[in-house]
C-alpha positions as CSV (number, residue, x, y, z in Angstrom):
1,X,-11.0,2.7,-7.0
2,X,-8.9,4.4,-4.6
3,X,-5.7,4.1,-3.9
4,X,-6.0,2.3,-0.8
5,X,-8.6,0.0,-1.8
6,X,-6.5,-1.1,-4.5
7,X,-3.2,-1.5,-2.5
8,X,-5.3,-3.2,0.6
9,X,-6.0,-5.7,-1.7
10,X,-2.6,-7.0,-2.4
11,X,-1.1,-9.3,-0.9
12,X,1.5,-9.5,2.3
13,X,-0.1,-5.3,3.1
14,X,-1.3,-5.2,6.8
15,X,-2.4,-2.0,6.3
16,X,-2.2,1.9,4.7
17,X,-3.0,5.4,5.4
18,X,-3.2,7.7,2.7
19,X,-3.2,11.9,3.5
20,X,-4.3,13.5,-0.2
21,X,-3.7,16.6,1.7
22,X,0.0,16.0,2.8
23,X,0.3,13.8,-0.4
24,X,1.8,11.1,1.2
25,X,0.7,7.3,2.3
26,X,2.2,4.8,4.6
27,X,1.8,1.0,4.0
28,X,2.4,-1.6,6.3
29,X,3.2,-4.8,4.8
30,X,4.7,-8.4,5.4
31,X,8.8,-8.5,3.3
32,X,8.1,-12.3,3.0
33,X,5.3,-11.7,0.5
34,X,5.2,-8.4,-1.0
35,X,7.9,-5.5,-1.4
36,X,7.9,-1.8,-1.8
37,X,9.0,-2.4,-6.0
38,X,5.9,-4.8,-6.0
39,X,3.5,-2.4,-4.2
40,X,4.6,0.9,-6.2
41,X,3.6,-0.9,-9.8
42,X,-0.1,-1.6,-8.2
């Protein structure tokens, strides 16, 4: 699966944009049911 498939799926994440070319992503998420520790291990 791809990376934002998998991290879309998790939840608290609102939403993400992922740029293979740049090689970076940006995550939106809610800090009352996920954090940035939690999302990095998925």
């Amino acid at each position: 699966q791809s990376i934002e498939g998998v991290i879309s799926k998790k939840a608290g994440v609102k939403s993400i944009r992922v740029s293979l070319a740049n090689g970076n992503g940006t995550v939106e998420y809610d800090p009352l049911l996920t954090s940035p520790e939690t999302l990095r291990k998925a």
